[in-house]
PQR file of N, CA, C, O and H, with PARSE charges and radii, in Angstrom:
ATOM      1  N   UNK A   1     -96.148  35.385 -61.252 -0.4000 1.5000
ATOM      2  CA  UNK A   1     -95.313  34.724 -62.231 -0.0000 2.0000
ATOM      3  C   UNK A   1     -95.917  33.339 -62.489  0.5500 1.7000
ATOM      4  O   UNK A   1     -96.092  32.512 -61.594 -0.5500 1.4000
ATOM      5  N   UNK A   2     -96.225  33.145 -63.792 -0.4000 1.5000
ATOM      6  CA  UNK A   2     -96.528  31.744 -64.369 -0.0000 2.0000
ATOM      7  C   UNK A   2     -95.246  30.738 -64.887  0.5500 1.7000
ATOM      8  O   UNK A   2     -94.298  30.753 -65.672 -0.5500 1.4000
ATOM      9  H   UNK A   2     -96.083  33.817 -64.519  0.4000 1.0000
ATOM     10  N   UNK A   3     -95.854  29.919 -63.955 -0.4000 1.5000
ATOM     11  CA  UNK A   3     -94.269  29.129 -64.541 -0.0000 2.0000
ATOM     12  C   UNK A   3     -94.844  27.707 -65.321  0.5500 1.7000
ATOM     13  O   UNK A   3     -95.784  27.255 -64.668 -0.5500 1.4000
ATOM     14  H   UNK A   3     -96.624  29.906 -63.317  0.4000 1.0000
ATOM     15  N   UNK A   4     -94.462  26.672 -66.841 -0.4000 1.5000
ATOM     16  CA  UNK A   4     -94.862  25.751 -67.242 -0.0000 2.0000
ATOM     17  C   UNK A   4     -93.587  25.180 -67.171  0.5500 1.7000
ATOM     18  O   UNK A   4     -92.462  25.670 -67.265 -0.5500 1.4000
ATOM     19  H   UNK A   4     -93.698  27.039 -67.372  0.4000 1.0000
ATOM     20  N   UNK A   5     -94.041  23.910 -66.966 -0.4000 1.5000
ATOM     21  CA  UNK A   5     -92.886  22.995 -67.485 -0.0000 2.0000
ATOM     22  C   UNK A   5     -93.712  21.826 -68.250  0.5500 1.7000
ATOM     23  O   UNK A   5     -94.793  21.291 -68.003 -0.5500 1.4000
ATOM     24  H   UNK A   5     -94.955  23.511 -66.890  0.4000 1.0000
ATOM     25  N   UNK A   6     -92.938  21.685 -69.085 -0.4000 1.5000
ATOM     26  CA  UNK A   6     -93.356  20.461 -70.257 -0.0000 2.0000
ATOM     27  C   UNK A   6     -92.285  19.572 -70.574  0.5500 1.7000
ATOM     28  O   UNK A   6     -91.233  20.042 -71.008 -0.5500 1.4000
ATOM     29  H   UNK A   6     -92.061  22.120 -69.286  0.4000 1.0000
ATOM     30  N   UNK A   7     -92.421  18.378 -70.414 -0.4000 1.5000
ATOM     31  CA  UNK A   7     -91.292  17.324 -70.850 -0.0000 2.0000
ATOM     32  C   UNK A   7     -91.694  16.614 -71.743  0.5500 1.7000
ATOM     33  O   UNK A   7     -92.859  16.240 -71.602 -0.5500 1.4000
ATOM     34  H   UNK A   7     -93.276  17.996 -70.061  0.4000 1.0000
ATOM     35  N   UNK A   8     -91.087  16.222 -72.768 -0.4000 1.5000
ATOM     36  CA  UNK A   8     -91.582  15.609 -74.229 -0.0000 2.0000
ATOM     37  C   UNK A   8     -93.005  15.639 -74.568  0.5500 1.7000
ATOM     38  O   UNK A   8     -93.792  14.764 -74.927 -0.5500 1.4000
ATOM     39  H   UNK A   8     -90.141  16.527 -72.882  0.4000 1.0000
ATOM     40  N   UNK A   9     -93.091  16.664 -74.392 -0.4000 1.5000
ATOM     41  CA  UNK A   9     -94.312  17.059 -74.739 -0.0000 2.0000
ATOM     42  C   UNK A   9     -95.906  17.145 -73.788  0.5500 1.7000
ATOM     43  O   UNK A   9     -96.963  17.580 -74.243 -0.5500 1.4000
ATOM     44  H   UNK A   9     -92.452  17.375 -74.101  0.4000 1.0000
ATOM     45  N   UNK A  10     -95.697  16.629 -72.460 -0.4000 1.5000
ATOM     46  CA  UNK A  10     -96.187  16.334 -71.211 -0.0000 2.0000
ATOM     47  C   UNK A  10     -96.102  17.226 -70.456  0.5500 1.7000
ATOM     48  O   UNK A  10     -95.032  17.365 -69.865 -0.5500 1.4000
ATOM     49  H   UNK A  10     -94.838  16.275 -72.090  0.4000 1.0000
ATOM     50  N   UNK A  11     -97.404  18.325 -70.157 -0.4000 1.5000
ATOM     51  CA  UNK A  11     -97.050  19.571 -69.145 -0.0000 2.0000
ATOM     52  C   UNK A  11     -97.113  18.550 -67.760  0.5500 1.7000
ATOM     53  O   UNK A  11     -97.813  17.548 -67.611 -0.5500 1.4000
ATOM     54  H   UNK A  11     -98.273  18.211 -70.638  0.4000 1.0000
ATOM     55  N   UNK A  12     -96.186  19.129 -66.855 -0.4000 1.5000
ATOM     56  CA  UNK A  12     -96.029  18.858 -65.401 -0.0000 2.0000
ATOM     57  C   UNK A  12     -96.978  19.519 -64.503  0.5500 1.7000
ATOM     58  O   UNK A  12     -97.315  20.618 -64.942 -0.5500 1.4000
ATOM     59  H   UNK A  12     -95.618  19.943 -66.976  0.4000 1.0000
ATOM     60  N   UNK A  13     -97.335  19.309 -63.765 -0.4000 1.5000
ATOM     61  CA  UNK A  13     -97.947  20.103 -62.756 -0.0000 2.0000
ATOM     62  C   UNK A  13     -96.986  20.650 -61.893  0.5500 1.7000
ATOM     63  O   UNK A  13     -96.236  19.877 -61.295 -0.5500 1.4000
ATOM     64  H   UNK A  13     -97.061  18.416 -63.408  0.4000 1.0000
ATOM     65  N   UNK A  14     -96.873  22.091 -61.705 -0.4000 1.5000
ATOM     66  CA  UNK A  14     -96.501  22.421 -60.123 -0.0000 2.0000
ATOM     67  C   UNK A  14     -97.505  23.158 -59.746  0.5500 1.7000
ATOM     68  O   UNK A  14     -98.430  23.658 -60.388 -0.5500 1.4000
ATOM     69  H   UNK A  14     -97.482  22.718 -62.190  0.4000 1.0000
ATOM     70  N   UNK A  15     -97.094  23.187 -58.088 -0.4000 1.5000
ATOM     71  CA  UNK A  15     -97.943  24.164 -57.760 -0.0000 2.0000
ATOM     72  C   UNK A  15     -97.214  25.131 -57.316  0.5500 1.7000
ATOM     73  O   UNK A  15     -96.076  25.323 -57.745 -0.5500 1.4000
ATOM     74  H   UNK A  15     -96.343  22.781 -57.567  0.4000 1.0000
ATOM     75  N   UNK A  16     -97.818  25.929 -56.321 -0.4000 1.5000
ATOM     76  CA  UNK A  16     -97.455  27.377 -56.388 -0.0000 2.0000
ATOM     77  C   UNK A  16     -96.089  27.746 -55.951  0.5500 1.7000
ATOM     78  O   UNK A  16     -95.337  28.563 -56.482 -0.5500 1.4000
ATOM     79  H   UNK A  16     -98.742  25.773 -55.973  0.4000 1.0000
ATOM     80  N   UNK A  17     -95.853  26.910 -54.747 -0.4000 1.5000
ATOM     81  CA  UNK A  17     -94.120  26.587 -54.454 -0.0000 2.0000
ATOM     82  C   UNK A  17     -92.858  26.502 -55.564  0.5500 1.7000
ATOM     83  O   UNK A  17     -91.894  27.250 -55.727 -0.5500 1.4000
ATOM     84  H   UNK A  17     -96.464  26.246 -54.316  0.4000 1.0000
ATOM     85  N   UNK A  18     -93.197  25.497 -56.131 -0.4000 1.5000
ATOM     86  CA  UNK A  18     -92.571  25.107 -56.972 -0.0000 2.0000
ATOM     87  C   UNK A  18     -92.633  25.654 -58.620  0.5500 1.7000
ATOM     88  O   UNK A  18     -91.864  25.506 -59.570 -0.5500 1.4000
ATOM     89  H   UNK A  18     -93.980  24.890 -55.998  0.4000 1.0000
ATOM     90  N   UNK A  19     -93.643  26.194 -58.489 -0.4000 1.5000
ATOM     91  CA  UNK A  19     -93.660  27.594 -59.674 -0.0000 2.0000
ATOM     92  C   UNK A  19     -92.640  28.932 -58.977  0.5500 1.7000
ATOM     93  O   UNK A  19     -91.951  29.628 -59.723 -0.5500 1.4000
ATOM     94  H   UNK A  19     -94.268  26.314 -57.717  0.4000 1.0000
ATOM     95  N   UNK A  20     -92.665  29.083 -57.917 -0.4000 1.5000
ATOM     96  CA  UNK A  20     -91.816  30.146 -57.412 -0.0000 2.0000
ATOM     97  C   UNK A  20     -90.486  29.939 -57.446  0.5500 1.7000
ATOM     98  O   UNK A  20     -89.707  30.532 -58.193 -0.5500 1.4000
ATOM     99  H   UNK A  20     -93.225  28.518 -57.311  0.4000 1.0000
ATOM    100  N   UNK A  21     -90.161  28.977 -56.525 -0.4000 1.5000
ATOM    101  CA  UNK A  21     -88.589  28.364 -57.027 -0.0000 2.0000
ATOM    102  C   UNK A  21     -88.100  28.368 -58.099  0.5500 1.7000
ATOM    103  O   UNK A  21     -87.009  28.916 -58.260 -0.5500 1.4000
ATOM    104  H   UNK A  21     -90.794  28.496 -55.919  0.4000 1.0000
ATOM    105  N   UNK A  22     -88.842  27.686 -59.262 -0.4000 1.5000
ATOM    106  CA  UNK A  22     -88.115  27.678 -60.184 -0.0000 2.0000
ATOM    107  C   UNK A  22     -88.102  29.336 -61.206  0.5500 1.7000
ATOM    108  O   UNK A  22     -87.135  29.705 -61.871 -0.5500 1.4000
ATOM    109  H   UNK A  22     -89.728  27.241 -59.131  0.4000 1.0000
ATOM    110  N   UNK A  23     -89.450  30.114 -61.072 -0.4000 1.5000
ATOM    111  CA  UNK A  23     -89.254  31.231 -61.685 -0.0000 2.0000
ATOM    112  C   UNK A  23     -87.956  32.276 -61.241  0.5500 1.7000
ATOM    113  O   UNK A  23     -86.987  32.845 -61.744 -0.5500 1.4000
ATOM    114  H   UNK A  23     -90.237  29.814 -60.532  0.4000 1.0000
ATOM    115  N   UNK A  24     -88.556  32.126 -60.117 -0.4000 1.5000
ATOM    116  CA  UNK A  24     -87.141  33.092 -59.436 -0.0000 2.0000
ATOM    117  C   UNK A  24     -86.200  32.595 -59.518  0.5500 1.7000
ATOM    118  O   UNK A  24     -85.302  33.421 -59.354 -0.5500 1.4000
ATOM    119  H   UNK A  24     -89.343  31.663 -59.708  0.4000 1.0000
ATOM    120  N   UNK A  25     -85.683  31.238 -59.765 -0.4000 1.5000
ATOM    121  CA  UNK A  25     -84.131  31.182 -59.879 -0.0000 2.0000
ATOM    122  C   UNK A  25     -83.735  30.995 -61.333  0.5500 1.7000
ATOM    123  O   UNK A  25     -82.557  30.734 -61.573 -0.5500 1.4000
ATOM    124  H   UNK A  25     -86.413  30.567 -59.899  0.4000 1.0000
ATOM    125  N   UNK A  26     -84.633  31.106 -62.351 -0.4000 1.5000
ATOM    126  CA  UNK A  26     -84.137  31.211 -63.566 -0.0000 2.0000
ATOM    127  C   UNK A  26     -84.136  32.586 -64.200  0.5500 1.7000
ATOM    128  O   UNK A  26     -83.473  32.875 -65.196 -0.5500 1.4000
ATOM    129  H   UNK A  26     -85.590  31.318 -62.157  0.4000 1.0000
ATOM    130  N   UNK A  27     -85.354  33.840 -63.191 -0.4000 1.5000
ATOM    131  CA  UNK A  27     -85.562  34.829 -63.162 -0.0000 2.0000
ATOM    132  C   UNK A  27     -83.666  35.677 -62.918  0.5500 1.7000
ATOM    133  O   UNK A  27     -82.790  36.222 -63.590 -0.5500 1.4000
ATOM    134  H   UNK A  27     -85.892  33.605 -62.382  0.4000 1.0000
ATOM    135  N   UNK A  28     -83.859  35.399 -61.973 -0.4000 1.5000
ATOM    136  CA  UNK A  28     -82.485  35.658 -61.080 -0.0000 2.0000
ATOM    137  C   UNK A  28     -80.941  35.210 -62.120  0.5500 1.7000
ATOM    138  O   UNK A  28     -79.941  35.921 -62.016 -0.5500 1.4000
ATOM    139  H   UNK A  28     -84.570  34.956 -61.427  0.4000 1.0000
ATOM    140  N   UNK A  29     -80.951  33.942 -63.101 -0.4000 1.5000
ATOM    141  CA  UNK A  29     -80.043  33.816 -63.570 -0.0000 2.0000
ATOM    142  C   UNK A  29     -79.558  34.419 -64.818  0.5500 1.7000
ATOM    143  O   UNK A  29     -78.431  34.669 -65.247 -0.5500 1.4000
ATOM    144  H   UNK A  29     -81.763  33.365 -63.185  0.4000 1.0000
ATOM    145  N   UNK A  30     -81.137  34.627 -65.415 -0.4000 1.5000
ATOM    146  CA  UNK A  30     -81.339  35.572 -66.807 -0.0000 2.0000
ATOM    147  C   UNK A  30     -80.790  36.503 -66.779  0.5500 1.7000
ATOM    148  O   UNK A  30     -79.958  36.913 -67.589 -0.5500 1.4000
ATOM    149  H   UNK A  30     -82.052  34.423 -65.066  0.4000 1.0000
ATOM    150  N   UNK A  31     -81.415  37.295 -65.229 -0.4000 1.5000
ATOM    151  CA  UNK A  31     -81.045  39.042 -65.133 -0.0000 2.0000
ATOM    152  C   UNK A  31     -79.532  39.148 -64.773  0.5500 1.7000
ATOM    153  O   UNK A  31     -79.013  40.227 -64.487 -0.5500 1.4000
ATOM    154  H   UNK A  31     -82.091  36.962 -64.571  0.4000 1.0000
ATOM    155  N   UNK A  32     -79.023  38.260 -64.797 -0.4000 1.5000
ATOM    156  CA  UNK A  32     -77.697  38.730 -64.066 -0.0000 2.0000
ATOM    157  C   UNK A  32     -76.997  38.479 -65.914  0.5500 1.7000
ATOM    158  O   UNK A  32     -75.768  38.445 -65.970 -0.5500 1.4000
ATOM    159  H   UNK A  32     -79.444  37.383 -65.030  0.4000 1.0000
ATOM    160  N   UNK A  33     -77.407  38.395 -66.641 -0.4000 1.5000
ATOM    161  CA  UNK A  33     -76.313  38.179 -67.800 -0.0000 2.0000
ATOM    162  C   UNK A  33     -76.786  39.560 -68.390  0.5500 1.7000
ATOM    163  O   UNK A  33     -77.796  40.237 -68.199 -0.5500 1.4000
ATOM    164  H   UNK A  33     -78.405  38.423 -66.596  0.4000 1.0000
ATOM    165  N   UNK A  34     -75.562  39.736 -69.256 -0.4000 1.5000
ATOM    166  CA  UNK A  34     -75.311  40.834 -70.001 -0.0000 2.0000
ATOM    167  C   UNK A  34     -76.200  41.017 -71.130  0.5500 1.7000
ATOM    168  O   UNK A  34     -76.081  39.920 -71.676 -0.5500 1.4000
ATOM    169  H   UNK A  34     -74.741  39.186 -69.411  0.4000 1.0000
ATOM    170  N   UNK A  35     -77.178  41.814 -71.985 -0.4000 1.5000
ATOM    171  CA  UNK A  35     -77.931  42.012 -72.942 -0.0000 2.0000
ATOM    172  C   UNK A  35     -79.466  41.370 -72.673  0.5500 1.7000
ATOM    173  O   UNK A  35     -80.238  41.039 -73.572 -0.5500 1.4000
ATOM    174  H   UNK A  35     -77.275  42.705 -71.542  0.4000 1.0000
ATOM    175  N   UNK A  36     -79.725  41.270 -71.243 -0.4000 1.5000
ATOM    176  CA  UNK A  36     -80.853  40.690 -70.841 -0.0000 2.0000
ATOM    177  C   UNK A  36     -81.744  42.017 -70.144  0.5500 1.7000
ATOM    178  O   UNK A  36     -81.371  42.465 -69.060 -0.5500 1.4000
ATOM    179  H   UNK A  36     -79.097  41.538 -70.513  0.4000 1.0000
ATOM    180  N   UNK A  37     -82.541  42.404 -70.615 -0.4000 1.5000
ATOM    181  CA  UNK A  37     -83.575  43.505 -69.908 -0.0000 2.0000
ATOM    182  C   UNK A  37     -83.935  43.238 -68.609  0.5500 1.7000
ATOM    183  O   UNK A  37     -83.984  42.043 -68.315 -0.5500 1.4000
ATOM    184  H   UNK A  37     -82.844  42.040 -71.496  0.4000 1.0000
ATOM    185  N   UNK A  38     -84.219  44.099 -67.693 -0.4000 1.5000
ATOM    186  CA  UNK A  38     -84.486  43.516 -66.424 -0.0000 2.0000
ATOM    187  C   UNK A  38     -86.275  44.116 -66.344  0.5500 1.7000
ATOM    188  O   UNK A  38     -86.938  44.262 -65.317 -0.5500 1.4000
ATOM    189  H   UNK A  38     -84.179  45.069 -67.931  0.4000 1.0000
ATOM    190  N   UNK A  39     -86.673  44.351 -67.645 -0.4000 1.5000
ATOM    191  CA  UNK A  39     -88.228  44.481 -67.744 -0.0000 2.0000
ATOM    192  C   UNK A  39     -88.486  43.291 -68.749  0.5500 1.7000
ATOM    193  O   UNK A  39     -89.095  43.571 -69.781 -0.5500 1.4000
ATOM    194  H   UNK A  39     -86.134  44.232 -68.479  0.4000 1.0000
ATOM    195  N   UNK A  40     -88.050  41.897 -68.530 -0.4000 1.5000
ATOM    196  CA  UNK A  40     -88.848  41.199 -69.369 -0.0000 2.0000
ATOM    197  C   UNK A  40     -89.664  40.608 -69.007  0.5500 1.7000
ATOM    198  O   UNK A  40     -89.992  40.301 -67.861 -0.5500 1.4000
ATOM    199  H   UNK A  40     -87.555  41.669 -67.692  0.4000 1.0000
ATOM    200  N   UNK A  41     -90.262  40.286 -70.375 -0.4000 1.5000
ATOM    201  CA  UNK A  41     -91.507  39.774 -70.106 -0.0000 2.0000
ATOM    202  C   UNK A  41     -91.682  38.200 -69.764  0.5500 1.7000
ATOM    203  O   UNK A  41     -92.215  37.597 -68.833 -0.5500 1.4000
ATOM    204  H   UNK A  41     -89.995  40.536 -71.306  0.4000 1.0000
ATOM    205  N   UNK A  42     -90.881  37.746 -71.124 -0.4000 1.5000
ATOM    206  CA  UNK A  42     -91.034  36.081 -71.252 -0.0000 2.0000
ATOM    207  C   UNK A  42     -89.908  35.424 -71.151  0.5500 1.7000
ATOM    208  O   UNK A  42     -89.102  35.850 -71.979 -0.5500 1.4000
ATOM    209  H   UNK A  42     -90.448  38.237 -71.880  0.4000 1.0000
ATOM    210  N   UNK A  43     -89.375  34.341 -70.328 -0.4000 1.5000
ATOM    211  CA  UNK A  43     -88.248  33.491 -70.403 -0.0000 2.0000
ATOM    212  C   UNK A  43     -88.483  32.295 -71.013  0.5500 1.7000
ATOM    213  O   UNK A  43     -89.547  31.763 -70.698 -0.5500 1.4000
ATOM    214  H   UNK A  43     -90.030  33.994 -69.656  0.4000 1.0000
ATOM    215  N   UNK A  44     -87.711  31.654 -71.888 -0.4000 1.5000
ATOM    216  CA  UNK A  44     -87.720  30.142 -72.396 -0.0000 2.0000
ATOM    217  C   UNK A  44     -86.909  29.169 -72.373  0.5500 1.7000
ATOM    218  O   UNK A  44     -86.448  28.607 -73.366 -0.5500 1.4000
ATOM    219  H   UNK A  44     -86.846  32.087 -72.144  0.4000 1.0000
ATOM    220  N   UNK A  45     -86.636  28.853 -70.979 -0.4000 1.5000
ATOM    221  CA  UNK A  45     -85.128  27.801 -71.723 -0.0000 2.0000
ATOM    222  C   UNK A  45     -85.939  26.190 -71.667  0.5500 1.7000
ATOM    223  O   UNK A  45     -86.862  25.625 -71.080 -0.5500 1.4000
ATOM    224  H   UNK A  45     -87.011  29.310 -70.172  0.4000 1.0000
ATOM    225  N   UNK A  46     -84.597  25.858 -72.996 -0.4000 1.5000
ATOM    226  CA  UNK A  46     -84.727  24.248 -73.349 -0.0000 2.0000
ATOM    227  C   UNK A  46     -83.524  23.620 -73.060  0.5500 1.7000
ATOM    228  O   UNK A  46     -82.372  24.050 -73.008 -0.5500 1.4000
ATOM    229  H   UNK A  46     -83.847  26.317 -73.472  0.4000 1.0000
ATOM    230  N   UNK A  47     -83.866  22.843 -72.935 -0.4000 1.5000
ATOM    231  CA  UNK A  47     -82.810  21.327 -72.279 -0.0000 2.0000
ATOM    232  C   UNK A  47     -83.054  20.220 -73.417  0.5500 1.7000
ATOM    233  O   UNK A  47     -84.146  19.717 -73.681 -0.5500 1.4000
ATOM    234  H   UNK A  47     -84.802  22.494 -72.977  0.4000 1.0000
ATOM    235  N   UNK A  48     -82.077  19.995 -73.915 -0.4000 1.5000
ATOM    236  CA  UNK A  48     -82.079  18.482 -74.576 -0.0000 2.0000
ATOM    237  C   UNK A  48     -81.117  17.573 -74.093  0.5500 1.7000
ATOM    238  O   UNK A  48     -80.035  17.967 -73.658 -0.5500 1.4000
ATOM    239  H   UNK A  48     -81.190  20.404 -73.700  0.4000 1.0000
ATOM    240  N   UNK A  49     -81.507  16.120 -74.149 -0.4000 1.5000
ATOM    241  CA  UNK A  49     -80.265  15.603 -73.947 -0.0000 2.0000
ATOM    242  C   UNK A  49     -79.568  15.144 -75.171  0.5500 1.7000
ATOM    243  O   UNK A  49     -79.983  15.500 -76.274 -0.5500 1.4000
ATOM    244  H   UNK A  49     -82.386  15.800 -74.502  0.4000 1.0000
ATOM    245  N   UNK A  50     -78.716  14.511 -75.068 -0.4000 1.5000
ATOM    246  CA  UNK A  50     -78.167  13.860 -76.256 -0.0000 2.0000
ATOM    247  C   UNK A  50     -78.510  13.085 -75.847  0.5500 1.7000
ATOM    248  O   UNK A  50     -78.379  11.990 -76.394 -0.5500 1.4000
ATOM    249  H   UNK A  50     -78.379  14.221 -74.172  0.4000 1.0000
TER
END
């Protein structure tokens, strides 16, 4: 699992830890909702603030 994070436009570095953590627990939050495939491929979430 490839995980990016980008903040205003600035990719972050993680490494492999912290690519895992965060895939799997957004992995894990996706699949548990209703109309979400549990063969996907790509996840995207965005955060803005106000």
């Amino acid at each position: 699992m490839k995980v990016r994070l980008v903040v205003d436009g600035i990719e972050i570095p993680l490494n492999d830890f912290t690519q895992q953590i965060i895939g799997n627990v957004s992995a894990g939050m996706a699949s548990s909702l209703r109309g979400v495939s549990q063969d996907w491929k790509n996840l995207r979430i965005m955060v803005e603030r106000d």
